[in-house]
C-alpha positions in Angstrom: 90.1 88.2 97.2 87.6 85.2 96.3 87.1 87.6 93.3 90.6 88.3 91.9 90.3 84.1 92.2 87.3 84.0 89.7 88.0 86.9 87.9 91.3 85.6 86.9 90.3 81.7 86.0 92.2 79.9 83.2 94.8 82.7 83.1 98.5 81.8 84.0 100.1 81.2 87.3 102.3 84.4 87.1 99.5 86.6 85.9 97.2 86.0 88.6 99.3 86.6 91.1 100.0 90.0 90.0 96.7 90.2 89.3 96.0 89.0 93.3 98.8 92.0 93.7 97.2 94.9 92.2 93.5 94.4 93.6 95.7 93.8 97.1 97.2 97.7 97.1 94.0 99.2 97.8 92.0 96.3 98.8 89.4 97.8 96.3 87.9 96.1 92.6 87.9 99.3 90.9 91.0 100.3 91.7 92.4 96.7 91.6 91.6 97.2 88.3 92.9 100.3 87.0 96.2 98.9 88.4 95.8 95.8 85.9 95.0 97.8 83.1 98.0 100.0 83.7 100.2 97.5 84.3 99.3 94.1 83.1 103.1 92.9 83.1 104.2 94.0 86.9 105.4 97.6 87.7 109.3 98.5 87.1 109.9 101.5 88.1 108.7 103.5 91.0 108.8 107.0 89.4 106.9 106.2 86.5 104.1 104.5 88.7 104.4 107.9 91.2 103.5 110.1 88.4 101.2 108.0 87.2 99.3 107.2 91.0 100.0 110.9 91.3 98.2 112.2 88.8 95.3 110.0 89.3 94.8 109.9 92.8 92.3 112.4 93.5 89.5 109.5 92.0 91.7 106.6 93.5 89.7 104.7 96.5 92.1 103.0 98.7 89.9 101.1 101.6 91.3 102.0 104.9 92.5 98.6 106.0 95.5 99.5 103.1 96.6 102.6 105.1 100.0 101.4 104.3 100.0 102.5 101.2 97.7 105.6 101.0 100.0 108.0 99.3 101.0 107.9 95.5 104.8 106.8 96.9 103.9 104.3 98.9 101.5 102.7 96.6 104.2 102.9 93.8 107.2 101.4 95.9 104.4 98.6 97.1 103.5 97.6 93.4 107.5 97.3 92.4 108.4 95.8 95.5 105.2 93.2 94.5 106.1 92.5 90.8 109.8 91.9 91.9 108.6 89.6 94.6 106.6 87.2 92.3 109.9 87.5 89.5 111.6 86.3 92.5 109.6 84.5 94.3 107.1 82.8 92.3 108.7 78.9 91.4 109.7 78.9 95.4 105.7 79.9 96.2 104.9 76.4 94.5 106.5 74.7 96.8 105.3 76.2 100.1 103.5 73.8 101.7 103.5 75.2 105.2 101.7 78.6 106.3 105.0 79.4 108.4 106.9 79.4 105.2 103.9 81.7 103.1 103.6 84.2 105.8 107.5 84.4 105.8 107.6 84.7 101.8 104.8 87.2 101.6 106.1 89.3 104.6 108.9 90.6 102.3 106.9 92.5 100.2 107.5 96.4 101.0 104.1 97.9 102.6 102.0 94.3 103.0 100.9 94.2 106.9 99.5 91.8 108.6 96.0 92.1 107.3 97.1 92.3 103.7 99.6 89.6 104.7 96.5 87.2 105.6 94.6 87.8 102.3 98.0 87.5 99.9 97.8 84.3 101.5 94.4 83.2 101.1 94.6 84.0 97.6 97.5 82.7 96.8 95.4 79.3 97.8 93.1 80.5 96.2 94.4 80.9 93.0 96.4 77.4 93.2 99.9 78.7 94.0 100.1 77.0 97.4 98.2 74.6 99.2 99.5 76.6 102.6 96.3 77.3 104.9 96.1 79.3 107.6 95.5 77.3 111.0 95.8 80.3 113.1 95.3 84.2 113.7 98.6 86.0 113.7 98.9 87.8 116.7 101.2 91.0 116.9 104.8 90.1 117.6 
């Protein structure tokens, strides 16, 4: 995610976090991407991403550590459930100053584990939203 951090320099707050958003779905540049191009603004509505995912999946790489979100559906309701997270969420970000608080915050999004949950984080750092770090490793439960 040191990438979407470069890639997305001297753009706004609010666009590089989507940004951080779409390359997170499939944890993959290419795809990241094509997500960006599609949808440059945030995603609002789930059946118009389905049919798009849907009819572009078959050349649509999703690594494996994204298993959450390996269909067209779930990658759909993922990038909604994203875009209206950072509408929501993205003032109250800013003012996250401890990693408790960020792993709460980024925990709501629909289909972000603990992995992806780890890199939103780092990237949200990254990219000058928070100045939350992680001290730890997040065990399971």
């Amino acid at each position: 995610m040191k990438l979407v951090a470069k890639l997305t320099e001297g753009w706004s707050l609010e666009r590089r976090v989507w940004a951080a958003g779409c390359y997170l779905g499939p944890y993959n540049v290419p795809a990241g991407e094509l997500l960006w191009s599609r949808w440059p603004q945030g995603v609002k509505s789930v059946e118009e991403a389905r049919g798009w995912l849907a009819e572009h999946w078959r050349g649509f790489h999703v690594r494996r550590e994204r298993r959450p979100v390996i269909s067209p559906r779930r990658m759909a309701e993922y990038l909604v459930s994203y875009s209206e997270w950072v509408t929501k969420n993205l003032s109250a970000l800013r003012e996250v100053e401890s990693y408790e608080r960020l792993w709460d915050l980024t925990g709501e999004v629909r289909y972000v584990g603990r992995y992806a949950q780890l890199k939103l984080g780092e990237t949200l750092r990254l990219v000058g939203v928070t100045s939350a770090r992680l001290e730890d490793l997040r065990p399971r439960g």
